[in-house]
N, CA, C and O atoms as a GROMACS GRO file, in nm:
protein
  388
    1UNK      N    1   1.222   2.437   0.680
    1UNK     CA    2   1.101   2.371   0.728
    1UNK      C    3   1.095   2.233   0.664
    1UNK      O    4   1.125   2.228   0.545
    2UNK      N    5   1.064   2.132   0.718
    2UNK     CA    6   1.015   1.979   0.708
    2UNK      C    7   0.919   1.927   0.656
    2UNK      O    8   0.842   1.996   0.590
    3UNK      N    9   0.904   1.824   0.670
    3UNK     CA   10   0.745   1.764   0.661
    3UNK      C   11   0.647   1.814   0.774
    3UNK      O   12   0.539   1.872   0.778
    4UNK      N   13   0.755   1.756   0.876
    4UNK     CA   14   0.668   1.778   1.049
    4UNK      C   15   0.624   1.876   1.095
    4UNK      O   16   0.531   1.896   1.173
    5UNK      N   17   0.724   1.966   1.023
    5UNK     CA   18   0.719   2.137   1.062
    5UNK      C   19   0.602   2.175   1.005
    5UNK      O   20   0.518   2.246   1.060
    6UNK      N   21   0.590   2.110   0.850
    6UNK     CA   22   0.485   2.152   0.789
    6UNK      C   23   0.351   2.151   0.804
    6UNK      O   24   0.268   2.232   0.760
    7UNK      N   25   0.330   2.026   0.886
    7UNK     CA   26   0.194   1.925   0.929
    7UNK      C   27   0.159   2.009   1.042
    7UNK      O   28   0.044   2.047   1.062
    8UNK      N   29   0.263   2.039   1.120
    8UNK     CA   30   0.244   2.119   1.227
    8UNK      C   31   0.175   2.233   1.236
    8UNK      O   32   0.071   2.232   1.303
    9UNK      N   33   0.211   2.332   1.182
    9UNK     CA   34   0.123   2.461   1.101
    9UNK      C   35  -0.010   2.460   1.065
    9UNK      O   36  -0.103   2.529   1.106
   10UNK      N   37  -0.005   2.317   0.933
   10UNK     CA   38  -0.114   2.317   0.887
   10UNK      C   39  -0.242   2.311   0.986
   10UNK      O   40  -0.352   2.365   0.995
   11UNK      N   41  -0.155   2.205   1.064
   11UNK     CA   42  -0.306   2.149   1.196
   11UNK      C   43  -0.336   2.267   1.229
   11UNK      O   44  -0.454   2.292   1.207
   12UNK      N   45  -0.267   2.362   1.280
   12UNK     CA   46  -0.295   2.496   1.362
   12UNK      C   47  -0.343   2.605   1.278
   12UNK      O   48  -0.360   2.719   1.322
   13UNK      N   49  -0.360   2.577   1.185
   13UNK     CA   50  -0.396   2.710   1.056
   13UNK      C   51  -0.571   2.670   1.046
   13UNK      O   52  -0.671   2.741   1.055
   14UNK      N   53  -0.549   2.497   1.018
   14UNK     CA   54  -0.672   2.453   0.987
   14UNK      C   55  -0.742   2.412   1.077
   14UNK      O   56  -0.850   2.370   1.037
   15UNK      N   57  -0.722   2.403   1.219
   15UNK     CA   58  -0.760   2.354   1.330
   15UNK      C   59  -0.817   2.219   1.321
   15UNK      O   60  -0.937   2.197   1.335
   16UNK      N   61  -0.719   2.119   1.295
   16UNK     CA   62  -0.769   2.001   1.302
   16UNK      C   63  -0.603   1.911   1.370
   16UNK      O   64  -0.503   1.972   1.409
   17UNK      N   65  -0.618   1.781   1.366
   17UNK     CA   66  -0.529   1.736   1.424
   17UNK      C   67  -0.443   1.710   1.329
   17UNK      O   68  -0.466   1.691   1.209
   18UNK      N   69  -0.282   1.708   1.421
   18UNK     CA   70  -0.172   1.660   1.302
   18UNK      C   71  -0.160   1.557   1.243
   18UNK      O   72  -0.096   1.560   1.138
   19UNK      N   73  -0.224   1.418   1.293
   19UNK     CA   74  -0.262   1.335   1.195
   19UNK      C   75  -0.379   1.377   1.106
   19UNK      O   76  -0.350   1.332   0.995
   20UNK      N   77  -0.476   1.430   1.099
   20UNK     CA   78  -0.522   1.430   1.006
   20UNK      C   79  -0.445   1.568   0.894
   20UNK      O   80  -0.449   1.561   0.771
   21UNK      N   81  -0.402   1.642   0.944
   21UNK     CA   82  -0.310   1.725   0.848
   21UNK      C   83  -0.195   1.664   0.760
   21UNK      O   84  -0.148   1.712   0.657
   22UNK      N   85  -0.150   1.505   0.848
   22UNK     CA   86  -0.038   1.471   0.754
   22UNK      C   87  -0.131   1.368   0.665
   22UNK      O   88  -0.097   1.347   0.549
   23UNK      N   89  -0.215   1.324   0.703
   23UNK     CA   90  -0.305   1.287   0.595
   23UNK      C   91  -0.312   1.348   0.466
   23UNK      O   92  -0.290   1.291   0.359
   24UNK      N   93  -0.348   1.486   0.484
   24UNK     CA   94  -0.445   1.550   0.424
   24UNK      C   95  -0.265   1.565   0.324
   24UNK      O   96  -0.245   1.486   0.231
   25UNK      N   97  -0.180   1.647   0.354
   25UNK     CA   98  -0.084   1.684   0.326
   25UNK      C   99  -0.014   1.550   0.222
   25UNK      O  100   0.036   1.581   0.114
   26UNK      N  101  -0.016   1.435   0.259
   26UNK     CA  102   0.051   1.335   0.197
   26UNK      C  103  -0.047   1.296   0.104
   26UNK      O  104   0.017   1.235   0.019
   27UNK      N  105  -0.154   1.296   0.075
   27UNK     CA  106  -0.232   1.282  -0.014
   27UNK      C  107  -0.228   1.372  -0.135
   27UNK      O  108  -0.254   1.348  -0.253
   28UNK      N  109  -0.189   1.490  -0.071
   28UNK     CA  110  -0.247   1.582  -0.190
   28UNK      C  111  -0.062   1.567  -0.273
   28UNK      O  112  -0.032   1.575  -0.392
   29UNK      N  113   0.008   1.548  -0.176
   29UNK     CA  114   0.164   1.524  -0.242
   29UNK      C  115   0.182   1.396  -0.316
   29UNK      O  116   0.263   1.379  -0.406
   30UNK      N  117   0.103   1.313  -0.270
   30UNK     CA  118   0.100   1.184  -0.368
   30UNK      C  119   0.027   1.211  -0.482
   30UNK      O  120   0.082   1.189  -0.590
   31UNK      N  121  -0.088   1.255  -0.478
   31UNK     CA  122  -0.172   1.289  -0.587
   31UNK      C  123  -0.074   1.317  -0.714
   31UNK      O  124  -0.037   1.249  -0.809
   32UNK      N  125  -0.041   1.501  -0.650
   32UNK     CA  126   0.015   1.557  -0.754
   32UNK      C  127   0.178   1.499  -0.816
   32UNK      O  128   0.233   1.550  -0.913
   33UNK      N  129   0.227   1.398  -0.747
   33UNK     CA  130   0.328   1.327  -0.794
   33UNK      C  131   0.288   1.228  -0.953
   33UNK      O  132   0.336   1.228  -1.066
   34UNK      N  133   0.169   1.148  -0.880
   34UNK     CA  134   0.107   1.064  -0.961
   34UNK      C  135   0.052   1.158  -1.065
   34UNK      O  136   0.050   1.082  -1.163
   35UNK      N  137   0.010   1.259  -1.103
   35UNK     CA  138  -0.058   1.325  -1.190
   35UNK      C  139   0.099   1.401  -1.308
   35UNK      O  140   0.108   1.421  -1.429
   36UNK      N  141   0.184   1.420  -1.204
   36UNK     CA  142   0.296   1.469  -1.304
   36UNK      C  143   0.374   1.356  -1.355
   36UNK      O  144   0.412   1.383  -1.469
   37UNK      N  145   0.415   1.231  -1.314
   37UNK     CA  146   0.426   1.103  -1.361
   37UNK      C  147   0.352   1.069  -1.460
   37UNK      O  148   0.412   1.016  -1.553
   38UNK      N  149   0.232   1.084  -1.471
   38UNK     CA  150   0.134   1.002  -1.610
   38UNK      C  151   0.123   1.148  -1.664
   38UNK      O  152   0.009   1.181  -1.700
   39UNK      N  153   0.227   1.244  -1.678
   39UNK     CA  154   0.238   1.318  -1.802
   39UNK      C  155   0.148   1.443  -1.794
   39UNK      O  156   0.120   1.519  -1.886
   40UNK      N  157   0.100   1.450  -1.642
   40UNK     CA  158  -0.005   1.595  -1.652
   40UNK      C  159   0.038   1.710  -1.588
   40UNK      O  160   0.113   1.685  -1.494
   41UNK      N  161   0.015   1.830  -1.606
   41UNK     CA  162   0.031   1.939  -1.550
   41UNK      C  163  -0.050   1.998  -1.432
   41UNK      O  164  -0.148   2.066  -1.464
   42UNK      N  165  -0.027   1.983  -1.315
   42UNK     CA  166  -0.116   2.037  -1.192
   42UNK      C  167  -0.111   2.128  -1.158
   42UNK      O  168  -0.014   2.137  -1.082
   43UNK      N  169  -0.186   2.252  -1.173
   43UNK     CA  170  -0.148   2.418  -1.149
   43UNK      C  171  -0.296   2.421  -1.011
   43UNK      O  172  -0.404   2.366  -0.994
   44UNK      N  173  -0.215   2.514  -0.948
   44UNK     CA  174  -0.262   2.560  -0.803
   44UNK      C  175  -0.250   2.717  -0.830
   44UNK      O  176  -0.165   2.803  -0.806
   45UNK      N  177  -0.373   2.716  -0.891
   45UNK     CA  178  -0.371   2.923  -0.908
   45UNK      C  179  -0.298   2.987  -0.781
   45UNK      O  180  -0.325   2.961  -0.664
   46UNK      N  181  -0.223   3.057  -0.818
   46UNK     CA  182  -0.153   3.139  -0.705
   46UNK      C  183  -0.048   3.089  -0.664
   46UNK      O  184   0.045   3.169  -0.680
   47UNK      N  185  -0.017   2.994  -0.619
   47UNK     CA  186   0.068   2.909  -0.604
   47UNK      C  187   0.190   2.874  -0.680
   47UNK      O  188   0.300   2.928  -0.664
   48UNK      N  189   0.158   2.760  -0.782
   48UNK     CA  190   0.238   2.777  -0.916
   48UNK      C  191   0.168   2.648  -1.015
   48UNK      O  192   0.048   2.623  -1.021
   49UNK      N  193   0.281   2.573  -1.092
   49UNK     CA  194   0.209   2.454  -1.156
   49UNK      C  195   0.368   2.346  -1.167
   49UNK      O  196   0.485   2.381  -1.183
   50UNK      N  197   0.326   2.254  -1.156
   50UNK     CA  198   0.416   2.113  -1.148
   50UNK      C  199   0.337   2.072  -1.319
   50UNK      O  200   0.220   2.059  -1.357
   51UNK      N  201   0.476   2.064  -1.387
   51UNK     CA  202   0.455   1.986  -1.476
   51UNK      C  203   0.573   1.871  -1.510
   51UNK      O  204   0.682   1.881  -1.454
   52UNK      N  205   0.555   1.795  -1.573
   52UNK     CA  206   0.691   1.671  -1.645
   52UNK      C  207   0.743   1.774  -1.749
   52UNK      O  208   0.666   1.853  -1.803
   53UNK      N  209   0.894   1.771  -1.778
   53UNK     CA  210   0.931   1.822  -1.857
   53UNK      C  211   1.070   1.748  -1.950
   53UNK      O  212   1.150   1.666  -1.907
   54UNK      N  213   1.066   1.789  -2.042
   54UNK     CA  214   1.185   1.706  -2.143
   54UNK      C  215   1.327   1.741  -2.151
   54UNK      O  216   1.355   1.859  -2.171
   55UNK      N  217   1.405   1.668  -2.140
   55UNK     CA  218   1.529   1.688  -2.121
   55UNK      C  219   1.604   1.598  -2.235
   55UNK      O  220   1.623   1.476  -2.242
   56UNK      N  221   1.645   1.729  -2.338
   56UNK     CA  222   1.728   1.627  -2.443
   56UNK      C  223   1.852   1.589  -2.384
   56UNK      O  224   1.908   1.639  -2.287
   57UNK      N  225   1.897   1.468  -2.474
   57UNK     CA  226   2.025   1.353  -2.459
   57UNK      C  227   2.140   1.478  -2.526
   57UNK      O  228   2.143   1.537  -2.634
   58UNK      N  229   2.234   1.483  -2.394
   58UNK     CA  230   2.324   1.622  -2.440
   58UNK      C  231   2.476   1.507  -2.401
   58UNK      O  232   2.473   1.392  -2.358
   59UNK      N  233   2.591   1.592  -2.435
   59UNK     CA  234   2.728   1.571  -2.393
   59UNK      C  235   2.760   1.576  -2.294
   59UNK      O  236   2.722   1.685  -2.251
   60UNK      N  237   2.826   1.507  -2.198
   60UNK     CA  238   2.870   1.587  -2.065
   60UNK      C  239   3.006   1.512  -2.016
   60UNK      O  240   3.080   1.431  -2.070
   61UNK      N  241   3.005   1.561  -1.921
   61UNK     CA  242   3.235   1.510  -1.921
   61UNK      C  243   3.178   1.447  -1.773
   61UNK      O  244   3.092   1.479  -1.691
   62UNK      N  245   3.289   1.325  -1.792
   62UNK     CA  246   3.336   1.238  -1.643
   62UNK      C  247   3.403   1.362  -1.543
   62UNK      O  248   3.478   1.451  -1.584
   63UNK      N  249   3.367   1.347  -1.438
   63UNK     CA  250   3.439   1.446  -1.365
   63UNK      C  251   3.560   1.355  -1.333
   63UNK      O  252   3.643   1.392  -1.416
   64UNK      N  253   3.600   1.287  -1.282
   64UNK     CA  254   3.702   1.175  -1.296
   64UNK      C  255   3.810   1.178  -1.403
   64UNK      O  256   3.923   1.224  -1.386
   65UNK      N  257   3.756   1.110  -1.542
   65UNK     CA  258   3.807   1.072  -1.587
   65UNK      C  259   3.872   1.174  -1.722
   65UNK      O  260   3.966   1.150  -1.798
   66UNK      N  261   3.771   1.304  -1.713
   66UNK     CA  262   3.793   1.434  -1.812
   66UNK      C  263   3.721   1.335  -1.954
   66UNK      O  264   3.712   1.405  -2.055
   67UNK      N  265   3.680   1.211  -1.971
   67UNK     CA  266   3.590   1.192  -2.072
   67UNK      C  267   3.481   1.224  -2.094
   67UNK      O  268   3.401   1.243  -2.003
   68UNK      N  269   3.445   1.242  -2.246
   68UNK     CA  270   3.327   1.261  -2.263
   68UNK      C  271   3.239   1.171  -2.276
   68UNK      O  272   3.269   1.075  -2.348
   69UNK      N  273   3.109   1.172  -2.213
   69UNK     CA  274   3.002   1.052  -2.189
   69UNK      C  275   2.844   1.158  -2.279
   69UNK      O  276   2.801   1.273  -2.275
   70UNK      N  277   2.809   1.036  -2.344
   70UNK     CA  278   2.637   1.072  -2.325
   70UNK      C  279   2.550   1.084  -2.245
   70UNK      O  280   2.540   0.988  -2.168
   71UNK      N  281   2.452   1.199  -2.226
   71UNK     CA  282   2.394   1.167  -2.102
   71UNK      C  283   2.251   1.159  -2.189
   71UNK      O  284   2.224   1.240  -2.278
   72UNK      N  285   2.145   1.026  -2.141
   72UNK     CA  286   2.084   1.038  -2.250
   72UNK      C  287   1.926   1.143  -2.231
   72UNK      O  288   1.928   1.246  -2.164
   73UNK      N  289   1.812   1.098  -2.295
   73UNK     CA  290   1.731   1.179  -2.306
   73UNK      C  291   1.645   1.204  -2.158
   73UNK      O  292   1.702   1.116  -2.094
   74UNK      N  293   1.573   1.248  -2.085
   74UNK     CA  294   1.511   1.186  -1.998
   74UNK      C  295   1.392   1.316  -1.980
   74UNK      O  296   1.386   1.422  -2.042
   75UNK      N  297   1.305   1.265  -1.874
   75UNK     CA  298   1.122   1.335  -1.831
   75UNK      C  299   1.198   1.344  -1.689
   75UNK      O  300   1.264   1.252  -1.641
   76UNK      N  301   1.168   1.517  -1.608
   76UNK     CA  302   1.212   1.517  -1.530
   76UNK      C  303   1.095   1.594  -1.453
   76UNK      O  304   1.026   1.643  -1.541
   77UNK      N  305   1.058   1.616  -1.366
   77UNK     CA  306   0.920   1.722  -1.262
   77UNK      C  307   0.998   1.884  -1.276
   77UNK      O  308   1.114   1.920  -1.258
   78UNK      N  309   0.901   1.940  -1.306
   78UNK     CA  310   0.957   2.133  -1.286
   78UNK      C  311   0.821   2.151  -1.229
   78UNK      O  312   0.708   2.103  -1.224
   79UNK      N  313   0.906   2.260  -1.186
   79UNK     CA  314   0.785   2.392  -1.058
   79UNK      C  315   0.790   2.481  -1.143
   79UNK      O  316   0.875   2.478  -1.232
   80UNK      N  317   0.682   2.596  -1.131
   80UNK     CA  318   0.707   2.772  -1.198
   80UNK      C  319   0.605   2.770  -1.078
   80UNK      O  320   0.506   2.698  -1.070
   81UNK      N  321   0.654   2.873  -0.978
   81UNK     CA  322   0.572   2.938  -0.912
   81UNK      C  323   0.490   3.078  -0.957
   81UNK      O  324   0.535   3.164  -1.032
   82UNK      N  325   0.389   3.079  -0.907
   82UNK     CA  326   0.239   3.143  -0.942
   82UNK      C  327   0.283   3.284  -0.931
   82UNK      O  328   0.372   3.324  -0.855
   83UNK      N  329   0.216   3.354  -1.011
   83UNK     CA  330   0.236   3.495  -0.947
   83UNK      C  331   0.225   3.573  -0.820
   83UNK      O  332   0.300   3.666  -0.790
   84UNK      N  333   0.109   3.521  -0.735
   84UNK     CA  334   0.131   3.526  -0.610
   84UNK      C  335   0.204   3.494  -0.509
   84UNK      O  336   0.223   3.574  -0.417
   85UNK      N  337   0.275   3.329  -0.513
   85UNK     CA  338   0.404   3.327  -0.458
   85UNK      C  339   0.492   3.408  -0.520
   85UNK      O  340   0.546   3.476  -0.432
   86UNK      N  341   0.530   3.431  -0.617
   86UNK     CA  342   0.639   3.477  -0.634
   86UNK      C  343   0.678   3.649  -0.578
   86UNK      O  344   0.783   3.710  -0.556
   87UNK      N  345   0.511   3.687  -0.569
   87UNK     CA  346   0.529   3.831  -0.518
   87UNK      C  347   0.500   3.784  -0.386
   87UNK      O  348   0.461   3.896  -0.352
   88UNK      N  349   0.485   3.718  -0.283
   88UNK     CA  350   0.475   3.684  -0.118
   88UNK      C  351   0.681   3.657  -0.146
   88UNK      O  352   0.735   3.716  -0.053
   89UNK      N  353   0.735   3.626  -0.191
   89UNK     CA  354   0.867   3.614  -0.167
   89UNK      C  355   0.965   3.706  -0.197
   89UNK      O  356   1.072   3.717  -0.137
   90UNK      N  357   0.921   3.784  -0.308
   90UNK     CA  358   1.000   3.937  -0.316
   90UNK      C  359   0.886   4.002  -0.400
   90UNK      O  360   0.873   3.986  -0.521
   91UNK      N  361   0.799   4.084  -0.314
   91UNK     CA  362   0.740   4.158  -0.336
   91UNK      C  363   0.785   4.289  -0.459
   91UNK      O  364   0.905   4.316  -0.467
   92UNK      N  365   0.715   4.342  -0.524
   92UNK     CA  366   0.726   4.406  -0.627
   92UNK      C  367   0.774   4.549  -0.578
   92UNK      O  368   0.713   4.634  -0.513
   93UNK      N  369   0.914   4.548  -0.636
   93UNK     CA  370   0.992   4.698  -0.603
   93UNK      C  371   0.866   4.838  -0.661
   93UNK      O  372   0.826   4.834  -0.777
   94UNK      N  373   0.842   4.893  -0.615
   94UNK     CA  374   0.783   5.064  -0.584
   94UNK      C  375   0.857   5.154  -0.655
   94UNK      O  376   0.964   5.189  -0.607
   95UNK      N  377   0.812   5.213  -0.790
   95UNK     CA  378   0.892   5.261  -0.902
   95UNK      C  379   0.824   5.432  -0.872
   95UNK      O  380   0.712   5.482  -0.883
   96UNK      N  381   0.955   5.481  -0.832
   96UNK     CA  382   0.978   5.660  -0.780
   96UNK      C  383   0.963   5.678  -0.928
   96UNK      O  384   1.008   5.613  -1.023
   97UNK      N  385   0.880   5.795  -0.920
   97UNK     CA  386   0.919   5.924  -1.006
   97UNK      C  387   1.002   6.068  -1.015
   97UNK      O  388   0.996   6.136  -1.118
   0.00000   0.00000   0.00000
């Protein structure tokens, strides 16, 4: 699924038009971009939470050249999806006695 695909749905879920769904949709994706950029954590109960996360300066090899290079420190975006997505995508196995 897409952007378009996505906008698409939404309009029809929320009954409004697909411009205003890609509105609504690109806003709330800009938002939470801008909010994990200036260092914050945005959690959507159920869902999951977008936070910035740290990535130490490690070793790593040229694929090329078989040298070893620094790769240095860097802030990168992570997902953990919510407990509810995660059980809408593999639901919780049913433990026999």
């Amino acid at each position: 699924m897409n952007k378009g695909d996505l906008v698409d749905k939404v309009a029809e879920k929320a009954d409004v038009t697909k411009k205003q769904a890609d509105a609504v949709i690109s806003a709330a994706l800009e938002t939470i971009m801008e909010a994990v950029a200036d260092g914050q954590k945005v959690t959507l109960v159920g869902f999951g939470s977008f936070e910035p996360r740290q990535r130490k300066a490690r070793e790593g090899l040229n694929p090329k050249t078989k040298t070893k290079i620094l790769i240095p420190a860097t802030t990168v975006p992570a997902f953990s999806a919510g407990k509810l997505f995660k059980e809408k995508v593999a639901p919780p196995k049913e433990e026999t006695a």
